[in-house]
Biopython code that builds the backbone (N, CA, C, O; Angstrom):
import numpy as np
from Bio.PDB.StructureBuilder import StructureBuilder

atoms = [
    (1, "UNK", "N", (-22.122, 20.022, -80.290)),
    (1, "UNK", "CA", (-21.787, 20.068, -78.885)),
    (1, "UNK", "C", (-22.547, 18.972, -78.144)),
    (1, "UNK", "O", (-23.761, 18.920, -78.338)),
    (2, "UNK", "N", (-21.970, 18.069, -77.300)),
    (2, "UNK", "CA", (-22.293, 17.356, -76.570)),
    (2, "UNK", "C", (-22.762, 17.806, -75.473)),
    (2, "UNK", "O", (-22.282, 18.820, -74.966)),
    (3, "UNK", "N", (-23.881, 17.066, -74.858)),
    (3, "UNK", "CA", (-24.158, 17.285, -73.730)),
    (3, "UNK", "C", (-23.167, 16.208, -72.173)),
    (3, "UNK", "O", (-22.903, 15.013, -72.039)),
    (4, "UNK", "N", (-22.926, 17.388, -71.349)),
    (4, "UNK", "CA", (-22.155, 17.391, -70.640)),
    (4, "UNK", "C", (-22.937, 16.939, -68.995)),
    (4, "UNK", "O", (-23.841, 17.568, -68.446)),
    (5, "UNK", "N", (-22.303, 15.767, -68.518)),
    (5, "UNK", "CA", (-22.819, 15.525, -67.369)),
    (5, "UNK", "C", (-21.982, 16.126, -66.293)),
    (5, "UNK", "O", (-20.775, 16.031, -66.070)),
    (6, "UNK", "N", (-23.037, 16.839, -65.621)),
    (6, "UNK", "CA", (-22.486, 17.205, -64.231)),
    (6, "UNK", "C", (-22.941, 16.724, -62.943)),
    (6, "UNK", "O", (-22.628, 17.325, -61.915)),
    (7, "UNK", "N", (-23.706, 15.614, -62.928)),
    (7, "UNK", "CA", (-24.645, 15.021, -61.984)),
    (7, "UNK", "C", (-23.338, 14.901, -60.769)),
    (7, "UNK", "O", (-22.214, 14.824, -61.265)),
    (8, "UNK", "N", (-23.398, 14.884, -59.581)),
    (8, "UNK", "CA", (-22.337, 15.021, -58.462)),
    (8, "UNK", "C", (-21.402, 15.833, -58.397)),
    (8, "UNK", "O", (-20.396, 15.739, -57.694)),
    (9, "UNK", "N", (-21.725, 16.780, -59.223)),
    (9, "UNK", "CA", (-20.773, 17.882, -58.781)),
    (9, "UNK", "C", (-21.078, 19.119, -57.954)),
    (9, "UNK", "O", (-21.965, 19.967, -58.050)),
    (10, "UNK", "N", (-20.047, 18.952, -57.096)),
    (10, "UNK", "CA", (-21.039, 20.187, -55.712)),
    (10, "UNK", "C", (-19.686, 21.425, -56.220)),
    (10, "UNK", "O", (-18.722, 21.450, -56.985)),
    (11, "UNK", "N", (-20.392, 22.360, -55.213)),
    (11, "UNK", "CA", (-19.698, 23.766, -55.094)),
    (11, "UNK", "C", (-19.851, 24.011, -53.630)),
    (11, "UNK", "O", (-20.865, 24.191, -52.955)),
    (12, "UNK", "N", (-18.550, 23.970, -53.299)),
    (12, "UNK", "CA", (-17.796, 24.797, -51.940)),
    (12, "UNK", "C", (-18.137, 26.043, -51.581)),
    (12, "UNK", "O", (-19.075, 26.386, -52.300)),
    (13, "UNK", "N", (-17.980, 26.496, -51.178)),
    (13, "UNK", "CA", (-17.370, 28.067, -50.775)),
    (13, "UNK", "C", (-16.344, 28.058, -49.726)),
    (13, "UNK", "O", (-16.251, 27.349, -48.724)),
    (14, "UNK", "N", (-15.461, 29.165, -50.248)),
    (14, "UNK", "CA", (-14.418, 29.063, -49.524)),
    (14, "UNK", "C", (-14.110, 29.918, -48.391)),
    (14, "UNK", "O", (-13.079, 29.991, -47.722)),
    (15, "UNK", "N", (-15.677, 30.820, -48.276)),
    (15, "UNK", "CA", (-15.536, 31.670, -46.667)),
    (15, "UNK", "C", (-16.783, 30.658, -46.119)),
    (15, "UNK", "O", (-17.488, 29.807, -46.662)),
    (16, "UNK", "N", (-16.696, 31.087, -45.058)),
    (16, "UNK", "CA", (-17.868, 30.629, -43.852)),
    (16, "UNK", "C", (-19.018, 30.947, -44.111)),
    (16, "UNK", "O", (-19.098, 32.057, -44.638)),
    (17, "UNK", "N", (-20.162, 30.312, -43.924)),
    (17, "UNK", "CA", (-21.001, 31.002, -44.236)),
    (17, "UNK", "C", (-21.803, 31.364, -42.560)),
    (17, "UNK", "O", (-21.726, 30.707, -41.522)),
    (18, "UNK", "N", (-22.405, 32.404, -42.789)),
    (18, "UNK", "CA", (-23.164, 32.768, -41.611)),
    (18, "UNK", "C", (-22.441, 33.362, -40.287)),
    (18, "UNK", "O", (-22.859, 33.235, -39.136)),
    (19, "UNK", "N", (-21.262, 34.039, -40.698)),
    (19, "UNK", "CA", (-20.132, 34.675, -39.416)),
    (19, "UNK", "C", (-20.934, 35.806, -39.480)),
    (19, "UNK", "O", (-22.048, 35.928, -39.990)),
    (20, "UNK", "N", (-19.956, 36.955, -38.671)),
    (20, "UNK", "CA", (-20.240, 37.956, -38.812)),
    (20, "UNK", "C", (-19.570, 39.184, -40.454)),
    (20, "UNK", "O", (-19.942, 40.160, -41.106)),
    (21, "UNK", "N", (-18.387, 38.181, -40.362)),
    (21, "UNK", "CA", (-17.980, 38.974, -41.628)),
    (21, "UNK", "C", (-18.985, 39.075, -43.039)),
    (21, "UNK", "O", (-19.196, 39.932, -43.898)),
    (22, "UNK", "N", (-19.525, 37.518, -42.715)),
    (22, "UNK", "CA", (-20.895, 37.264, -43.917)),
    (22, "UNK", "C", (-21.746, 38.167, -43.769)),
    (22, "UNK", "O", (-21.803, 39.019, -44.656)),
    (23, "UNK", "N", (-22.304, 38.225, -43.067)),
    (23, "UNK", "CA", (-23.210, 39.241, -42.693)),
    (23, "UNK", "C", (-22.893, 40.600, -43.614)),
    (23, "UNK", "O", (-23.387, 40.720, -44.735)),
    (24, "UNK", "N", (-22.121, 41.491, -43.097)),
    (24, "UNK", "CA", (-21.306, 42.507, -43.379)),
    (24, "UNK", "C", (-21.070, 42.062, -45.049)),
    (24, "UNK", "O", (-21.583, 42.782, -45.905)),
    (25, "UNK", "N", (-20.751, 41.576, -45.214)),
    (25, "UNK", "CA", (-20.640, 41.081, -46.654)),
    (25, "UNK", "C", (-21.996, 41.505, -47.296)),
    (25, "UNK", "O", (-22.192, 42.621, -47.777)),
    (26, "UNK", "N", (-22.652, 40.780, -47.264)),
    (26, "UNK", "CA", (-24.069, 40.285, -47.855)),
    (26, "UNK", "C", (-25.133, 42.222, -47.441)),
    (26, "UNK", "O", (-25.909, 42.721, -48.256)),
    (27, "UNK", "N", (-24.949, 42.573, -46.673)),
    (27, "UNK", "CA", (-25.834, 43.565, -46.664)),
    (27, "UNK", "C", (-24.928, 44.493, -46.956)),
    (27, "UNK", "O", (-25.639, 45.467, -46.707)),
    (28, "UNK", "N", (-23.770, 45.020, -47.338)),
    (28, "UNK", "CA", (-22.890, 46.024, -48.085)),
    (28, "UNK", "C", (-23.227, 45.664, -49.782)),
    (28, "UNK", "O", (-23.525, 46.485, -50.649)),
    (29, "UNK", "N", (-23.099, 44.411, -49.908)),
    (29, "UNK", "CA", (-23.495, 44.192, -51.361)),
    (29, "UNK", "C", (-25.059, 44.850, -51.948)),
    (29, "UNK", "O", (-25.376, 45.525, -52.927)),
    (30, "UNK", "N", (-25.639, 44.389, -51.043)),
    (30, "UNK", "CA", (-27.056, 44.936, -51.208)),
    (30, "UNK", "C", (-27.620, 46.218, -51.346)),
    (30, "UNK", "O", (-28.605, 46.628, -51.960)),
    (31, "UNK", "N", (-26.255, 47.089, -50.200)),
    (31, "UNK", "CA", (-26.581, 48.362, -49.880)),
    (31, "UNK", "C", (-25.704, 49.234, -51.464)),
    (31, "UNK", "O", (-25.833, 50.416, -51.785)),
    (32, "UNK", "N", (-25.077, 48.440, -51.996)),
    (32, "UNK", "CA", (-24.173, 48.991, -53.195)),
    (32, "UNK", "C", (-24.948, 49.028, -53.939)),
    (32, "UNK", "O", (-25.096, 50.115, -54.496)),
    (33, "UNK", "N", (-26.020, 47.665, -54.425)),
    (33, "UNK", "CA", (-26.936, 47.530, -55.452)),
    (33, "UNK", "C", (-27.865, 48.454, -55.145)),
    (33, "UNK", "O", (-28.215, 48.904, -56.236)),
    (34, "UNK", "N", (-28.526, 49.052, -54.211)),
    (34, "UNK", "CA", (-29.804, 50.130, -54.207)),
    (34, "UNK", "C", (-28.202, 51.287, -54.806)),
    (34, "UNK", "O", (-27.835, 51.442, -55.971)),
    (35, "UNK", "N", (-27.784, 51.696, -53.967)),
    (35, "UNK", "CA", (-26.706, 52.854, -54.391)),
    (35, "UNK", "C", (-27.078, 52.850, -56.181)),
    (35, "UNK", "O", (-27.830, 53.547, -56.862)),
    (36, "UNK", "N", (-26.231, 51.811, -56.480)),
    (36, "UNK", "CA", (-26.413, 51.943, -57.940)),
    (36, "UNK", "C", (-27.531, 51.964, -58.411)),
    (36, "UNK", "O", (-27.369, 52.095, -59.624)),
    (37, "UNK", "N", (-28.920, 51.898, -58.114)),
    (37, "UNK", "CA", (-29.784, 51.890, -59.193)),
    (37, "UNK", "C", (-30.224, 53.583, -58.615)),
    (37, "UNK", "O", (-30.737, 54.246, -59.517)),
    (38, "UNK", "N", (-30.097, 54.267, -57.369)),
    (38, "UNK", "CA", (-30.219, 55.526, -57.296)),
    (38, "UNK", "C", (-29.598, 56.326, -58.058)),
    (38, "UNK", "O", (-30.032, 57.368, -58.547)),
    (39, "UNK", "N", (-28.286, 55.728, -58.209)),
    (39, "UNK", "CA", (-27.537, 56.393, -59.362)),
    (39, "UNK", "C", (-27.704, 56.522, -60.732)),
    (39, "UNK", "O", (-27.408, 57.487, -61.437)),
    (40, "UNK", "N", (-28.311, 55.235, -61.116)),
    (40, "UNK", "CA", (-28.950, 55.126, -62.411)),
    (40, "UNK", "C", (-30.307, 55.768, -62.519)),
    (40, "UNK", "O", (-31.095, 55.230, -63.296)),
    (41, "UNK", "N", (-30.679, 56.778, -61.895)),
    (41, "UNK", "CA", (-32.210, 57.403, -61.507)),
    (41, "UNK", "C", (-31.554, 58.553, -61.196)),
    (41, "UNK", "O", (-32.239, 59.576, -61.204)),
    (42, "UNK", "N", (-30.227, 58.657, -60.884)),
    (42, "UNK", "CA", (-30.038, 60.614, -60.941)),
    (42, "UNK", "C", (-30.638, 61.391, -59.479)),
    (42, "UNK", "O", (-31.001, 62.535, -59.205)),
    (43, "UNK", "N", (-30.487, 59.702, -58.501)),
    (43, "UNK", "CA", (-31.009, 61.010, -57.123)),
    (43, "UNK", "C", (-29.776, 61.013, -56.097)),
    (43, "UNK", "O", (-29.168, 60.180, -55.425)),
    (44, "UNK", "N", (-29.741, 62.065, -56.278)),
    (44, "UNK", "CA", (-28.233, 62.899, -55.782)),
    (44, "UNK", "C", (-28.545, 63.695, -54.526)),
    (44, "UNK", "O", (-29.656, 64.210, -54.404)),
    (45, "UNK", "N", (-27.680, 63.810, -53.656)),
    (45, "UNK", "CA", (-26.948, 62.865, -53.191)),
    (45, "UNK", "C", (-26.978, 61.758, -52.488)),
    (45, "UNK", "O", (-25.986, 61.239, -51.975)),
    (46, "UNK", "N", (-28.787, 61.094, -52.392)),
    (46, "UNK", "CA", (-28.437, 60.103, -51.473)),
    (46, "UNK", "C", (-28.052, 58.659, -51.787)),
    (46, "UNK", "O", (-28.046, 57.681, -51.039)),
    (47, "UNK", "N", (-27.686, 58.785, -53.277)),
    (47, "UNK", "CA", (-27.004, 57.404, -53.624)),
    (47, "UNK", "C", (-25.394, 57.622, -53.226)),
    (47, "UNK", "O", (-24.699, 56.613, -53.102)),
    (48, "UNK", "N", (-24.868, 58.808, -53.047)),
    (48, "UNK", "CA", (-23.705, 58.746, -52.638)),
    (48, "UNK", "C", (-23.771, 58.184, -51.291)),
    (48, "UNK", "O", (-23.053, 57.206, -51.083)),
    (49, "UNK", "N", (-24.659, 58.717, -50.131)),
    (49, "UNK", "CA", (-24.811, 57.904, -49.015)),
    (49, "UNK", "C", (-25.241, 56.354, -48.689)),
    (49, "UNK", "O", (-25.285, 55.776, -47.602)),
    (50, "UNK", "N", (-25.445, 56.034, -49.588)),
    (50, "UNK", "CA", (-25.643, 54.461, -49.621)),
    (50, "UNK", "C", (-24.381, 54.222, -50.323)),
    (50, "UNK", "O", (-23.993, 53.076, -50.096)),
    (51, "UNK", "N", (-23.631, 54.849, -51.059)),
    (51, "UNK", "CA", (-22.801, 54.501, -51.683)),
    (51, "UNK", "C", (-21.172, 54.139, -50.862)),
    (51, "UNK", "O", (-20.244, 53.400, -51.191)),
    (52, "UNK", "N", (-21.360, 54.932, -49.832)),
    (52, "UNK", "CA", (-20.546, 55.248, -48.722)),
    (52, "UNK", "C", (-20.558, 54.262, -48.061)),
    (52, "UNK", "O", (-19.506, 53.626, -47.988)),
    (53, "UNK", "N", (-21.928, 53.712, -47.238)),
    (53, "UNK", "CA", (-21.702, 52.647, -46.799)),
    (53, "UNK", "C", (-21.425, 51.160, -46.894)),
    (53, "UNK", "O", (-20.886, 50.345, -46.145)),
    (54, "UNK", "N", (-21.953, 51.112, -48.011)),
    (54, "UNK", "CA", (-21.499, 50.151, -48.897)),
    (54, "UNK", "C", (-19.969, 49.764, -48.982)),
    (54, "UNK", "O", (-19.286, 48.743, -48.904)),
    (55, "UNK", "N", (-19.800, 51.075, -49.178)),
    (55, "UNK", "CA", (-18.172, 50.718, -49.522)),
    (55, "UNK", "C", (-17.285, 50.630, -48.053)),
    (55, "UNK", "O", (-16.228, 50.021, -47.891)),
    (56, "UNK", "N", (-17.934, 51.312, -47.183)),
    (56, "UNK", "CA", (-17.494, 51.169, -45.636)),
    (56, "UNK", "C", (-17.974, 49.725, -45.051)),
    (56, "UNK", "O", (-17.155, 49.176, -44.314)),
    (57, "UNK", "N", (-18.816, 49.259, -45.215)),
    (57, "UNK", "CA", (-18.969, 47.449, -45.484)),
    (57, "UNK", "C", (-17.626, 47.085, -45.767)),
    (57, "UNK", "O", (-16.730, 46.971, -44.930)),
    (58, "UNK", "N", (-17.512, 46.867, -47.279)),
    (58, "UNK", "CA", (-16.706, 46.244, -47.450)),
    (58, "UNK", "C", (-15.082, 46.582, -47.218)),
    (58, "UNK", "O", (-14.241, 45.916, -47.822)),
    (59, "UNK", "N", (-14.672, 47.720, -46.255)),
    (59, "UNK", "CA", (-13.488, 48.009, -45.698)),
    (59, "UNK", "C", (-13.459, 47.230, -44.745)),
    (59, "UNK", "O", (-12.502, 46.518, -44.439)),
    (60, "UNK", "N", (-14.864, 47.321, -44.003)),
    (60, "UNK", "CA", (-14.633, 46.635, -42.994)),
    (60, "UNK", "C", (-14.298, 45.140, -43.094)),
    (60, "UNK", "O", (-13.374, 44.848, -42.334)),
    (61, "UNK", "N", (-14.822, 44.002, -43.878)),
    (61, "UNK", "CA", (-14.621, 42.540, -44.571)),
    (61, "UNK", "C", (-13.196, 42.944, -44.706)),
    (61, "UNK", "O", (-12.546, 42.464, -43.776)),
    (62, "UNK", "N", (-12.390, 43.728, -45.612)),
    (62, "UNK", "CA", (-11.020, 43.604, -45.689)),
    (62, "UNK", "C", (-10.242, 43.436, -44.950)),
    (62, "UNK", "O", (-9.368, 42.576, -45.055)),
    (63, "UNK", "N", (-10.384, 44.289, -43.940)),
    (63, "UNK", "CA", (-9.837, 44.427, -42.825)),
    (63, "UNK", "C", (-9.969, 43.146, -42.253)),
    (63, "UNK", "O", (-8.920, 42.502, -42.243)),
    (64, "UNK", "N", (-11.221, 42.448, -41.647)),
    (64, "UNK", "CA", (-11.498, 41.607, -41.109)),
    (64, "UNK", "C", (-10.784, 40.022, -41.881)),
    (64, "UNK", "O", (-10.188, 39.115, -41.301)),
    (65, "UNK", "N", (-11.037, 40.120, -42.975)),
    (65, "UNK", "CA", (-10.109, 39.128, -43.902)),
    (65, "UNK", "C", (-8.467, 39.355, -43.838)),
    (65, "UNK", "O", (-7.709, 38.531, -44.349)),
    (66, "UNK", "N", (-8.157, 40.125, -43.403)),
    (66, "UNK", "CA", (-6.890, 40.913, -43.492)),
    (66, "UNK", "C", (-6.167, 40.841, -45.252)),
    (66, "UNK", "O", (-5.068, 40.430, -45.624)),
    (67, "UNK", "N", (-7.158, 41.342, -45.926)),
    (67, "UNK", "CA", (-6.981, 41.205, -47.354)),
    (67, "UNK", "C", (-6.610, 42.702, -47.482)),
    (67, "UNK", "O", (-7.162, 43.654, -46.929)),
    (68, "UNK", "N", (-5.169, 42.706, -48.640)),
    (68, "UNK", "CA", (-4.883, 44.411, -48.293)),
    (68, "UNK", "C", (-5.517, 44.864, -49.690)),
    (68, "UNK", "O", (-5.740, 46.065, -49.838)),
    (69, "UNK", "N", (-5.864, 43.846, -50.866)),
    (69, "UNK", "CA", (-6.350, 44.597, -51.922)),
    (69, "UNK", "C", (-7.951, 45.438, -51.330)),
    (69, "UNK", "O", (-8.223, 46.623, -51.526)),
    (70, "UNK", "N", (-8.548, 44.741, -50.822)),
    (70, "UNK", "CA", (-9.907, 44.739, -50.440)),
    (70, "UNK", "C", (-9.514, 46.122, -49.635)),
    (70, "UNK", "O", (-9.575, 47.174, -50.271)),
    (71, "UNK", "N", (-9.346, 46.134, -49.054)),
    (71, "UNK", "CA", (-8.638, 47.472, -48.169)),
    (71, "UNK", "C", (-8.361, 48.743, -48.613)),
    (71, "UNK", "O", (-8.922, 49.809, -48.361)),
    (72, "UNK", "N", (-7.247, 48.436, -49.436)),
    (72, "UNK", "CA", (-6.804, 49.850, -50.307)),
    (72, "UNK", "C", (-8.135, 50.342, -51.148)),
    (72, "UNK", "O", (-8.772, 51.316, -50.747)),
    (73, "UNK", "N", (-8.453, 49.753, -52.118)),
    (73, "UNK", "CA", (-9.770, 49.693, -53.165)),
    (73, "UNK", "C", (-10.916, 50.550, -52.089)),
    (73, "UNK", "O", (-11.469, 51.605, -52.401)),
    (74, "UNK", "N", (-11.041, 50.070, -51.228)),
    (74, "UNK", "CA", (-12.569, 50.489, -50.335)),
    (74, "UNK", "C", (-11.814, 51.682, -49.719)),
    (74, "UNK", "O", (-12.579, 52.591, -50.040)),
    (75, "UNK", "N", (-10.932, 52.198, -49.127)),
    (75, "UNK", "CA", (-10.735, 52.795, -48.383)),
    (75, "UNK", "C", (-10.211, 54.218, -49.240)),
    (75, "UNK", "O", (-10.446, 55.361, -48.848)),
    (76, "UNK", "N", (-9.546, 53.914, -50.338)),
    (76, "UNK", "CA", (-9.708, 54.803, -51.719)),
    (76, "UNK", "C", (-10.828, 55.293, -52.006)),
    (76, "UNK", "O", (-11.097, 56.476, -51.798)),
    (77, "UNK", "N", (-11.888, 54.191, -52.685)),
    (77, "UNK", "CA", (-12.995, 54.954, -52.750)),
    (77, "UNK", "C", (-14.281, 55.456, -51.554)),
    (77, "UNK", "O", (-15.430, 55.518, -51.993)),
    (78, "UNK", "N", (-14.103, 55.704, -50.478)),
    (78, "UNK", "CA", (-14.342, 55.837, -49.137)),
    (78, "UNK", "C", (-14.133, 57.058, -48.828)),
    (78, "UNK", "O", (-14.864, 57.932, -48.361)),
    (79, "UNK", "N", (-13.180, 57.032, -49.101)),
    (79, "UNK", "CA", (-12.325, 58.490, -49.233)),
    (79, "UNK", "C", (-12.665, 59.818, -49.873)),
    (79, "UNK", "O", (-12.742, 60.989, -49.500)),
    (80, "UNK", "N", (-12.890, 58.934, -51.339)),
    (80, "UNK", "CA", (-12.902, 59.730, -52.504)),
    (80, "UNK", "C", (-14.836, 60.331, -52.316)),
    (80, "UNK", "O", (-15.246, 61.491, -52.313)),
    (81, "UNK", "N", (-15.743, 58.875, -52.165)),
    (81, "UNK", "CA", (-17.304, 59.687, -51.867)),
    (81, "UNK", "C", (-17.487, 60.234, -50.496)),
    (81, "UNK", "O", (-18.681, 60.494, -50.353)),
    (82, "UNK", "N", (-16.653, 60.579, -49.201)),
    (82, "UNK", "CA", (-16.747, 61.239, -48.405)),
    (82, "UNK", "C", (-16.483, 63.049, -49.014)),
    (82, "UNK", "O", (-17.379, 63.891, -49.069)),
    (83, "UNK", "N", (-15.220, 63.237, -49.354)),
    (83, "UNK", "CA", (-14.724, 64.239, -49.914)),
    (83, "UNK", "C", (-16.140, 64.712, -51.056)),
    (83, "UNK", "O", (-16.204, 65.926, -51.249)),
    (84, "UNK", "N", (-16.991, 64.034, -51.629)),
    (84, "UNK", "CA", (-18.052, 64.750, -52.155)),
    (84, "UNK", "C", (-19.040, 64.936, -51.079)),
    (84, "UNK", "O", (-19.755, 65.935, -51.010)),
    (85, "UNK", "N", (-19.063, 64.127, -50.385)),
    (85, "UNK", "CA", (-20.459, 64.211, -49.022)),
    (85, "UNK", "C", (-20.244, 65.414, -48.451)),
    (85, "UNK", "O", (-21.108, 66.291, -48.466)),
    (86, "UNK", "N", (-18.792, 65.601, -47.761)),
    (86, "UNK", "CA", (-18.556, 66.685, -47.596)),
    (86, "UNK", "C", (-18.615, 68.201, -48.468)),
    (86, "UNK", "O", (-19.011, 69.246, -47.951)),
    (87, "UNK", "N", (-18.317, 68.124, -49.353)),
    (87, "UNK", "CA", (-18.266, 69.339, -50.262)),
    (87, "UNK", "C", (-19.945, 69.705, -50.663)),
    (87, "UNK", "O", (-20.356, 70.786, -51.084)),
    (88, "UNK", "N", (-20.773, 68.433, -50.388)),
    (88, "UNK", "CA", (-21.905, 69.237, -50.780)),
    (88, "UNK", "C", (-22.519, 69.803, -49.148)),
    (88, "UNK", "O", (-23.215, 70.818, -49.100)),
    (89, "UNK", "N", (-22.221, 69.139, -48.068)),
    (89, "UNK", "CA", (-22.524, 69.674, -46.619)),
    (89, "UNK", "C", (-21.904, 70.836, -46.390)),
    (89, "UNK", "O", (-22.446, 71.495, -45.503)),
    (90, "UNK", "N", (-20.827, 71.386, -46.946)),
    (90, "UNK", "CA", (-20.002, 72.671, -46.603)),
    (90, "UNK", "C", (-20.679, 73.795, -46.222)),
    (90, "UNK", "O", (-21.877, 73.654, -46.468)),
    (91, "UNK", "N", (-20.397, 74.955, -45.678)),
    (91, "UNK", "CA", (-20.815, 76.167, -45.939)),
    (91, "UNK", "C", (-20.352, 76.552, -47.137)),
    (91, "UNK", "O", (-19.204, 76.220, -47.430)),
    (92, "UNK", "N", (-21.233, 77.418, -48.184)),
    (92, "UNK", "CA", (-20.780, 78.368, -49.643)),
    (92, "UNK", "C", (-19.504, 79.009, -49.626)),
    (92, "UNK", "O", (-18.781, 79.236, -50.596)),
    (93, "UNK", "N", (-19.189, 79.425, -47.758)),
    (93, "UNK", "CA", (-18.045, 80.538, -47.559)),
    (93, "UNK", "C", (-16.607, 79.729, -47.879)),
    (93, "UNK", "O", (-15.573, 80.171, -48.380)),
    (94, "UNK", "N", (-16.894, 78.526, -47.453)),
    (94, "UNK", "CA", (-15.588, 77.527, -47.788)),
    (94, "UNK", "C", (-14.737, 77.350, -48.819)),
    (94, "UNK", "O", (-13.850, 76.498, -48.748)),
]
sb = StructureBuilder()
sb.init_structure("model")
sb.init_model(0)
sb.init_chain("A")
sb.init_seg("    ")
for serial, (resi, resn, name, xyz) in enumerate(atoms, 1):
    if name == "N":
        sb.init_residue(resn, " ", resi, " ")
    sb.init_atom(name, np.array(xyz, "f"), 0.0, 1.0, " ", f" {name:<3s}", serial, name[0])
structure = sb.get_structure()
């Protein structure tokens, strides 16, 4: 294998950097990564609540992108860890 020159080659990005959607971006990602390592540690339920927002972050970017995959995906699973948030907040009588 040869070695390969890449000297002048840049990288773009193709959103903005520093909007508000970035923002929202960048600290939902973050807030997913603690989620997951609570999860990987078994502390229940408040990785579902980080888990929630996280994913309510990134509904919101969809929306704001007007991207409908991003949308459906978050708002599915949004859905789906509310419906546990709730079921563990319930009354027993429920």
């Amino acid at each position: 294998m040869g070695k390969e020159d890449h000297s002048g080659t840049s990288i773009t990005t193709k959103t903005p950097l520093y909007t508000f959607d970035w923002y929202i971006k960048w600290v939902s990602s973050i807030i997913l990564m603690v989620s997951t390592i609570l999860t990987a540690n078994n502390i229940y339920p408040v990785n579902l609540y980080f888990h929630s927002l996280g994913i309510a972050g990134w509904l919101i970017v969809g929306m704001l992108w007007n991207d409908r995959a991003l949308m459906v995906i978050n708002a599915f699973a949004l859905a789906t860890l509310l419906m546990a948030v709730f079921r563990i907040h319930s009354p027993s009588w429920m």
